[in-house]
C-alpha positions as protocol buffer text, in pm:
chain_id: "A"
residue {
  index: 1
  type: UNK
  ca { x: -1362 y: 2898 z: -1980 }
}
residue {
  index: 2
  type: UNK
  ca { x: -1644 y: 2727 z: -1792 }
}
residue {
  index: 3
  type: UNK
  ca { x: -1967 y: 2580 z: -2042 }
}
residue {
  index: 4
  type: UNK
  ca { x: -1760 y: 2694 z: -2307 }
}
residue {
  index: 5
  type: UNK
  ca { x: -1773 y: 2358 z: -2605 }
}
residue {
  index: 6
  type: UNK
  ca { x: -1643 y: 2284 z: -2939 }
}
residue {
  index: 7
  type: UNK
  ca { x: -1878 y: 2177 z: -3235 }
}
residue {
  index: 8
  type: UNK
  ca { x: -1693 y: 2027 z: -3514 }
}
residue {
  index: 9
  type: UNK
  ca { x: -2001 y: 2040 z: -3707 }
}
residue {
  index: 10
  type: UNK
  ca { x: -2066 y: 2410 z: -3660 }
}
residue {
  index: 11
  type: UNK
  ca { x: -1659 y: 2544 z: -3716 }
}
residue {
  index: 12
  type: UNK
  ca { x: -1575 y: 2689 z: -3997 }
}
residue {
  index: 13
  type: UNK
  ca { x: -1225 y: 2611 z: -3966 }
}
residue {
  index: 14
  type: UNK
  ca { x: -1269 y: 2203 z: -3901 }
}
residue {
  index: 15
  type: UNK
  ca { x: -1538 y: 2189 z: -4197 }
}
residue {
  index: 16
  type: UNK
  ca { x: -1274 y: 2396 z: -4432 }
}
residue {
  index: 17
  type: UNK
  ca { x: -979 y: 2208 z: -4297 }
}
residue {
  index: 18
  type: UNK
  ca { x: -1217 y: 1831 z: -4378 }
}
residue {
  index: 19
  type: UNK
  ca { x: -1281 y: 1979 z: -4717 }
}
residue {
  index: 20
  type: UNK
  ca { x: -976 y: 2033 z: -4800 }
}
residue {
  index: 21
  type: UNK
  ca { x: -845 y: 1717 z: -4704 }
}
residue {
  index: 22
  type: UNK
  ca { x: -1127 y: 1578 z: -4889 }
}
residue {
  index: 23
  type: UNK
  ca { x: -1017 y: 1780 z: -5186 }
}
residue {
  index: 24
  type: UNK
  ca { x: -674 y: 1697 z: -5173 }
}
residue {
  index: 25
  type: UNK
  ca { x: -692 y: 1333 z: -5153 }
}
residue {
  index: 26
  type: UNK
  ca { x: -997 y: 1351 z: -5459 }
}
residue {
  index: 27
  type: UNK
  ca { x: -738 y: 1522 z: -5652 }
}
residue {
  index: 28
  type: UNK
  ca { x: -440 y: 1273 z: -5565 }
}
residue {
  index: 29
  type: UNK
  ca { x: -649 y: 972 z: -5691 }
}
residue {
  index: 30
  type: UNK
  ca { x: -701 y: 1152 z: -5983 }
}
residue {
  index: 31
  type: UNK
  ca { x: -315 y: 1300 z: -6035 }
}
residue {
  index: 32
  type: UNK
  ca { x: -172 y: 996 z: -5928 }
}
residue {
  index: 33
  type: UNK
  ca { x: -168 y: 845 z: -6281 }
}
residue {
  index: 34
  type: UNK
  ca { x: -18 y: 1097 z: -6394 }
}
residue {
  index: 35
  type: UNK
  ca { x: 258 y: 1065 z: -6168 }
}
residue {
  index: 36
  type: UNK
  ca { x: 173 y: 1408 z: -5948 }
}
residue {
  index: 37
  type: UNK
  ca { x: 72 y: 1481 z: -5638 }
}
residue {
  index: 38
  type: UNK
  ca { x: -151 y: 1779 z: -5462 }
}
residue {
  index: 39
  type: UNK
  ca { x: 153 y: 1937 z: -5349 }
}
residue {
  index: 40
  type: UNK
  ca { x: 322 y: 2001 z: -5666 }
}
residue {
  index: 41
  type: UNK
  ca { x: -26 y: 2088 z: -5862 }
}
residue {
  index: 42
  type: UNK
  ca { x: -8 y: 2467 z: -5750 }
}
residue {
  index: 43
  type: UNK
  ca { x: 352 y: 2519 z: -5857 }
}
residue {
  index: 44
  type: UNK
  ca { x: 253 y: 2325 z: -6206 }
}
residue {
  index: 45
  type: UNK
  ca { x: -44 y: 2574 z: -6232 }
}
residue {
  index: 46
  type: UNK
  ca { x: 158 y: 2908 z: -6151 }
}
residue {
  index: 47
  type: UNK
  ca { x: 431 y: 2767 z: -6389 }
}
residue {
  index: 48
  type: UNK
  ca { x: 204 y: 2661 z: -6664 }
}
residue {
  index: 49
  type: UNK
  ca { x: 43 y: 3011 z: -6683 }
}
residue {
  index: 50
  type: UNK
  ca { x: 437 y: 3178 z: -6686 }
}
residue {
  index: 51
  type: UNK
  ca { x: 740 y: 3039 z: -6633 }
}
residue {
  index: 52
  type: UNK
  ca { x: 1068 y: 3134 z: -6532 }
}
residue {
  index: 53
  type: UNK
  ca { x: 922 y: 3270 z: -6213 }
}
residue {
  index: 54
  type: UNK
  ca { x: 1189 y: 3265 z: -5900 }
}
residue {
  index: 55
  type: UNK
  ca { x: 1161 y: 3082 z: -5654 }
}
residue {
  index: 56
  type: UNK
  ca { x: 1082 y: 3418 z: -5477 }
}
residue {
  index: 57
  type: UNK
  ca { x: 816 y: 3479 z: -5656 }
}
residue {
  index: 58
  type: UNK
  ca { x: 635 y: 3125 z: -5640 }
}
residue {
  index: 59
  type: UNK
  ca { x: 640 y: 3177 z: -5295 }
}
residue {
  index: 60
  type: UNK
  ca { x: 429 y: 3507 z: -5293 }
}
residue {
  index: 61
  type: UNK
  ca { x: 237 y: 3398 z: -5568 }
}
residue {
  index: 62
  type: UNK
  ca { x: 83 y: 3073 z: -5393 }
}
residue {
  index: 63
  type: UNK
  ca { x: 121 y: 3227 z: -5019 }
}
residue {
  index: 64
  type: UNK
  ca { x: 339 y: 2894 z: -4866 }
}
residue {
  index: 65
  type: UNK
  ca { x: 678 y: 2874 z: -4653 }
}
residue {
  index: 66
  type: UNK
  ca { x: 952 y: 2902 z: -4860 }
}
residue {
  index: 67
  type: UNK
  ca { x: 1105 y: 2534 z: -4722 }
}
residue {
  index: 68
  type: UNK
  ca { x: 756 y: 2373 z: -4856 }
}
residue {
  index: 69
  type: UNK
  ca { x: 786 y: 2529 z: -5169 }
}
residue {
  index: 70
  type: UNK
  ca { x: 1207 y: 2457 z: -5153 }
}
residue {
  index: 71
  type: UNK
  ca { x: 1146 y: 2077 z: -5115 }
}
residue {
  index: 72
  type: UNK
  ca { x: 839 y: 2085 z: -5341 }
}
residue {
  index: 73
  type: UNK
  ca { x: 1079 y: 2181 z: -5648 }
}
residue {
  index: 74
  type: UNK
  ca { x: 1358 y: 1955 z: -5515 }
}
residue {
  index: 75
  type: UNK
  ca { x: 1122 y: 1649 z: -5569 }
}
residue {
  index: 76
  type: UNK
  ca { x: 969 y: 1824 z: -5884 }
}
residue {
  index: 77
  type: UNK
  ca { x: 1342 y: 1867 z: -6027 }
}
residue {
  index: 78
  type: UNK
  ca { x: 1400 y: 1455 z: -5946 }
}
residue {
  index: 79
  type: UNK
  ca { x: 1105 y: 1393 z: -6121 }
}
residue {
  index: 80
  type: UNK
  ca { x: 1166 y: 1573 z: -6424 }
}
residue {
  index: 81
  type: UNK
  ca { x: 892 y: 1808 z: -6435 }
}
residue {
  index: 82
  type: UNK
  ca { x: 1120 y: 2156 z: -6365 }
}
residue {
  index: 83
  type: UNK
  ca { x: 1441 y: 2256 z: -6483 }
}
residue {
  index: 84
  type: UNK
  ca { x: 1613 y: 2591 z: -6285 }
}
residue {
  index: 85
  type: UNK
  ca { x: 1827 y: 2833 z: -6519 }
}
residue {
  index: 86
  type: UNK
  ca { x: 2037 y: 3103 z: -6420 }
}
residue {
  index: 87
  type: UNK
  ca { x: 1894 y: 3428 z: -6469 }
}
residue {
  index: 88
  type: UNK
  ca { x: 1997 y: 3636 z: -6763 }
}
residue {
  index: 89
  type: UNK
  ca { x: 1966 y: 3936 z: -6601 }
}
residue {
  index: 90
  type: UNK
  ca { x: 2107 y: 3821 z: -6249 }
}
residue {
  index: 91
  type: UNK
  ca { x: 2275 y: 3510 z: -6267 }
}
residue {
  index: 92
  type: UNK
  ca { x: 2244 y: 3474 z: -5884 }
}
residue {
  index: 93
  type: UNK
  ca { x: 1877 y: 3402 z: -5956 }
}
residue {
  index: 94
  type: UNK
  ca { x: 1720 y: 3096 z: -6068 }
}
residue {
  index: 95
  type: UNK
  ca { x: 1457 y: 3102 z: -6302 }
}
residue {
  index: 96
  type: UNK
  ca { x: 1232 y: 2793 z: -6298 }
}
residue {
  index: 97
  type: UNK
  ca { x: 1120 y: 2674 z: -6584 }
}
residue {
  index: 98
  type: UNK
  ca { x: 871 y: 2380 z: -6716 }
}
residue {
  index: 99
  type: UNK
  ca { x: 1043 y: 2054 z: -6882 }
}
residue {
  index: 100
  type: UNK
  ca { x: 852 y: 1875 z: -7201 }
}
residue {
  index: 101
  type: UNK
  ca { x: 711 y: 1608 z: -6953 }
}
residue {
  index: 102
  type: UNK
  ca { x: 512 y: 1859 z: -6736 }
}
residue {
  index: 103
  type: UNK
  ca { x: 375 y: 2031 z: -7025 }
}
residue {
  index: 104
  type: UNK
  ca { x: 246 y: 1748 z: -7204 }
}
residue {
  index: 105
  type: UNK
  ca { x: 45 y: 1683 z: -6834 }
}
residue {
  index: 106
  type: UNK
  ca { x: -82 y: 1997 z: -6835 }
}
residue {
  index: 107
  type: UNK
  ca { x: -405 y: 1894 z: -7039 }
}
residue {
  index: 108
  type: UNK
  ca { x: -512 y: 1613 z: -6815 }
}
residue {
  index: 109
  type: UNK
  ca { x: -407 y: 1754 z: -6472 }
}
residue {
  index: 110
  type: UNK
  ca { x: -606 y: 2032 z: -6515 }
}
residue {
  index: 111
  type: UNK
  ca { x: -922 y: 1809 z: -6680 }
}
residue {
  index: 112
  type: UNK
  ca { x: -857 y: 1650 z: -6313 }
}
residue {
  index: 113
  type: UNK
  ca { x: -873 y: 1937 z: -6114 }
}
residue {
  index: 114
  type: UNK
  ca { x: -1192 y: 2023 z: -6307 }
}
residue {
  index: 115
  type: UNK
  ca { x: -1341 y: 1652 z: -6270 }
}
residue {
  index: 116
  type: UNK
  ca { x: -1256 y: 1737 z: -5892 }
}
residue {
  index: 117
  type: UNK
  ca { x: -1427 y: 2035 z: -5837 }
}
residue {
  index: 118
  type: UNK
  ca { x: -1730 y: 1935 z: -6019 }
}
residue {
  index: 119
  type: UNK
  ca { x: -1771 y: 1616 z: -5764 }
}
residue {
  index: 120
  type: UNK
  ca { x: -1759 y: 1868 z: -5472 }
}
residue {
  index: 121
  type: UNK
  ca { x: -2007 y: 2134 z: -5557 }
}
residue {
  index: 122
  type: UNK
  ca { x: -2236 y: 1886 z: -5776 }
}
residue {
  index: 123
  type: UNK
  ca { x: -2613 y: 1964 z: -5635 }
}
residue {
  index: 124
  type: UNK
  ca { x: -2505 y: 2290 z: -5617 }
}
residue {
  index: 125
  type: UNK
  ca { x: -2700 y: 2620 z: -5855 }
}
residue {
  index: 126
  type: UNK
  ca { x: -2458 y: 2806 z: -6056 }
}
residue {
  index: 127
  type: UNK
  ca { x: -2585 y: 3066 z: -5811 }
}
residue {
  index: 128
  type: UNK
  ca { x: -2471 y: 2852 z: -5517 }
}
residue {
  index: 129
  type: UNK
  ca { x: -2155 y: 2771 z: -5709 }
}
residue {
  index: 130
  type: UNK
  ca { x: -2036 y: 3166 z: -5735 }
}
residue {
  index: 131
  type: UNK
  ca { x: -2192 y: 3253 z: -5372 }
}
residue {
  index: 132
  type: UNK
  ca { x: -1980 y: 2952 z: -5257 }
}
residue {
  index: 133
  type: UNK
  ca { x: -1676 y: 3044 z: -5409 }
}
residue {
  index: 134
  type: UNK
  ca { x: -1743 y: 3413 z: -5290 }
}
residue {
  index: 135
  type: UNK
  ca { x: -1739 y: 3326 z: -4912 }
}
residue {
  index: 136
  type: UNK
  ca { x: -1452 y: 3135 z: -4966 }
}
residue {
  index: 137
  type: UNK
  ca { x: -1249 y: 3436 z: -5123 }
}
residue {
  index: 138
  type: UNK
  ca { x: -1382 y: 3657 z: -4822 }
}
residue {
  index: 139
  type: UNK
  ca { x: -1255 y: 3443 z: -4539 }
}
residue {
  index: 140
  type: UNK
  ca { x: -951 y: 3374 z: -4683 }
}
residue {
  index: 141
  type: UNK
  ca { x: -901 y: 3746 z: -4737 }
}
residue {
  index: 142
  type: UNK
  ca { x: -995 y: 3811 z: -4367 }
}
residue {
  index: 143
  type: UNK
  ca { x: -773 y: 3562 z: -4241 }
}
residue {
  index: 144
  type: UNK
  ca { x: -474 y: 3710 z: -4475 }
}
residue {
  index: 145
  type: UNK
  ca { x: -555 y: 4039 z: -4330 }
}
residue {
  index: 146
  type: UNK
  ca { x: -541 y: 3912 z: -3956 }
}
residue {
  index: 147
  type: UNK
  ca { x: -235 y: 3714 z: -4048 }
}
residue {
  index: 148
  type: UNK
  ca { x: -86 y: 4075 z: -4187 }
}
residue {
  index: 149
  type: UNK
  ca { x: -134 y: 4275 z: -3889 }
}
residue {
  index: 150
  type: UNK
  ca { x: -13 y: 4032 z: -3642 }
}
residue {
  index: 151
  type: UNK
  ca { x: 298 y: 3981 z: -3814 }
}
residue {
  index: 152
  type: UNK
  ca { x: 396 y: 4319 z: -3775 }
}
């Protein structure tokens, strides 16, 4: 692969991989306080729009390895933000569900989160904003689809 180079400042993947470091520590400073971190925030969201999803179903929801997700709700069970039930239905299935403590966060983590992404895309038109956000959604889609087919 002769004259072939690498220009950090030109990849897509190293400039989405900085901003989302960038995004991720942004939001830590501002979760800290409340005593979360970046890695529990997308369970919290999922959970705060429904709970008593599975495990299972976390897992497809917010499209990470079931042992990240397994150790994320281990540390958010020690800290007292989830509590898992036996399902009604199937009692070999637990259902997770929000405790009093991470519902009274709820307000200010997602005020963060806001705060967050308004630091990021500040200088940028509502018309940039959407457009933005757009490209995002497409190369994550094309990435999910590539993922999809060599997985088979």
């Amino acid at each position: 692969m002769q004259g072939m180079t690498f220009e950090k400042d030109s990849s897509a993947g190293y400039l989405a991989n900085h901003m989302a470091r960038l995004f991720a520590a942004g939001l830590h400073r501002r979760i800290r306080p409340l005593g979360l971190s970046p890695g529990q925030f997308p369970a919290l969201v999922a959970l705060w729009a429904k709970e008593g999803r599975t495990q299972k179903e976390l897992v497809q929801l917010l499209d990470i390895e079931q042992a990240t997700l397994a150790n994320t709700l281990a540390r958010m069970e020690r800290d007292g933000l989830i509590i898992r039930r036996a399902s009604e239905e199937d009692g070999r299935v637990q259902k997770i569900f929000l405790t009093e403590k991470a519902k009274g966060l709820e307000k200010d983590a997602i005020s963060s989160a806001i705060a967050q992404n308004g630091e990021a895309l500040e200088g940028f038109s509502e018309p940039e904003k959407a457009q933005f956000l757009d490209f995002m959604h497409r190369a994550i889609a094309a990435m999910q689809k590539a993922q999809s087919g060599s997985s088979r």
